[in-house]
Each structure stands twice: as structure tokens, then as C-alpha cells.
N, C-alpha and C positions, 0 to 999 in steps of 0.2 A: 205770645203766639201759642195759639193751641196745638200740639201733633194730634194728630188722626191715629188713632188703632185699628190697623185693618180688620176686618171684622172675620171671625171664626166658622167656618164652611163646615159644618159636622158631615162624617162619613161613616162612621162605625161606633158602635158602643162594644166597650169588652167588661163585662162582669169578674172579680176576683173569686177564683176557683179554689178550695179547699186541695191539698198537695193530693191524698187521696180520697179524693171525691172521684166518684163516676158519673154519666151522663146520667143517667137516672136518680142520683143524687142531686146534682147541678140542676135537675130540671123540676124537682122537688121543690128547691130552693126557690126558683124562679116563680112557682108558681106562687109559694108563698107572697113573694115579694108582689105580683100580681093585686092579689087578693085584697093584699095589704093598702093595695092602690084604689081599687076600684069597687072596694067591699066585696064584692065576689069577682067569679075568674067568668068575665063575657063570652057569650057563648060565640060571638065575631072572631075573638082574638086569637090568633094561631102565631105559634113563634118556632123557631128552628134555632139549634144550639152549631155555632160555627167553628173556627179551627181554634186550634189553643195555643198559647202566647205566654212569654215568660218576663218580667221584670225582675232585676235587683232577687231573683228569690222567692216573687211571687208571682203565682201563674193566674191567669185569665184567661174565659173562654168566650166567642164573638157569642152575642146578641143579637138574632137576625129574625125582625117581623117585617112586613109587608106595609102594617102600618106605624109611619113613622112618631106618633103623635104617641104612644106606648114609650118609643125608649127616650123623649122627651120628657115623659113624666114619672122615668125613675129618673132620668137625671135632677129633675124638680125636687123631687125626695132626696133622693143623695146628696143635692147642693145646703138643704137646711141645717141649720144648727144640730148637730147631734147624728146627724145622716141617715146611711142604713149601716149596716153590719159588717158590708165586703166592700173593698177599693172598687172604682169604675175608672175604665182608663176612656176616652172620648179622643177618636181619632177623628181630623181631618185634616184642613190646608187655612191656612193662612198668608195671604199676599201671593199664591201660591207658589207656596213651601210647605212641605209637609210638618203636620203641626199636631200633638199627643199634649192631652191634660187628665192629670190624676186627680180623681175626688174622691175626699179621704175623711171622714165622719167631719163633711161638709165645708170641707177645706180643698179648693180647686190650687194646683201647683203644676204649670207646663214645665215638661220636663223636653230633651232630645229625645227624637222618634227611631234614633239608630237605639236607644238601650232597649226597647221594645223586642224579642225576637218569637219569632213563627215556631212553634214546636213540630214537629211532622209527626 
């Protein structure tokens, strides 16, 4: 008998944040990571940097565009062998239960979404 995996509802992307990076650094970064995607940075594509988060020691900052099909395809990149550079934590729900996976030079590992916490 087969079990069924409930299947994985994304709701946020958080990018891994340098301890002292700033938003104008962080969004440097970002763009790079863009570019790297799409061979240049599209002149459609607008993104906004969200709140910041802390894991185990390492921080992340939200990921927030409009179009969702963007943070789709760093997770695509982040998921490959070798990945990108910085952890991606990928928040949603499953079965609904709130549900966090870390992707980590292309290694996915869900972890508890309580060790995740909001920096103010």
C-alpha cells in the first residue's frame, strides 16, 4: 500500500543573509542571483527585501516579488547539484501544518518551523 505525501503549499522564500550585510548589500546580491538566472536583470521584474529571520545562527531575509514564477526559479537553481552560495529556507503548510525546508548547495532538509524566529 502506497502512503500519499501531502503535498507542499509554498508561502514564502527567505534567502541567507550575510551577519553584516545590509539591505543594499543583500539586494546587490540578489540581483546578482537574478541576472545569473535570466542573463540579465528584466526590466518587468521588481522585488522588495522583507523582514529578517534567524536560524541555528544564521540569518535570512524574506524574498518578496509579485511575480511568483521568479522565486520558483531560484528555488530551481538552489535545488541543483552544487546549488547557489546562500541557504533558502522555503516556508509554507503542509496538511495544513505549518511546514519550513532548507536548501542547502542543493540539498532540501525540512526542519520545525518553531526554530525559525522573526528578528524585529
Amino acid at each position: 500500500m502506497n502512503s500519499v505525501v501531502p503535498i507542499f503549499v509554498f508561502e514564502s522564500l527567505l534567502i541567507e543573509s550575510q551577519r553584516e550585510e545590509d539591505e543594499e548589500q543583500f539586494h546587490a546580491y540578489l540581483t546578482e542571483l537574478l541576472v545569473e538566472i535570466y542573463s540579465q536583470m528584466p526590466k518587468w521584474l521588481q522585488f522588495k527585501i522583507g523582514g529578517h529571520f534567524e536560524r541555528n545562527g544564521t540569518f535570512y531575509r524574506s524574498f518578496l516579488c509579485p511575480a511568483g514564477s521568479v522565486a520558483s526559479n531560484i528555488q530551481l537553481l538552489a535545488q541543483r547539484p552544487g546549488g547557489i552560495s546562500r541557504r533558502l529556507i522555503l516556508r509554507g503548510r503542509r496538511a495544513d501544518s505549518p511546514c519550513c525546508i532548507e536548501v542547502s548547495s542543493g540539498i532540501e532538509n525540512e526542519f520545525d518551523c518553531n526554530q525559525l524566529r522573526q528578528i524585529i
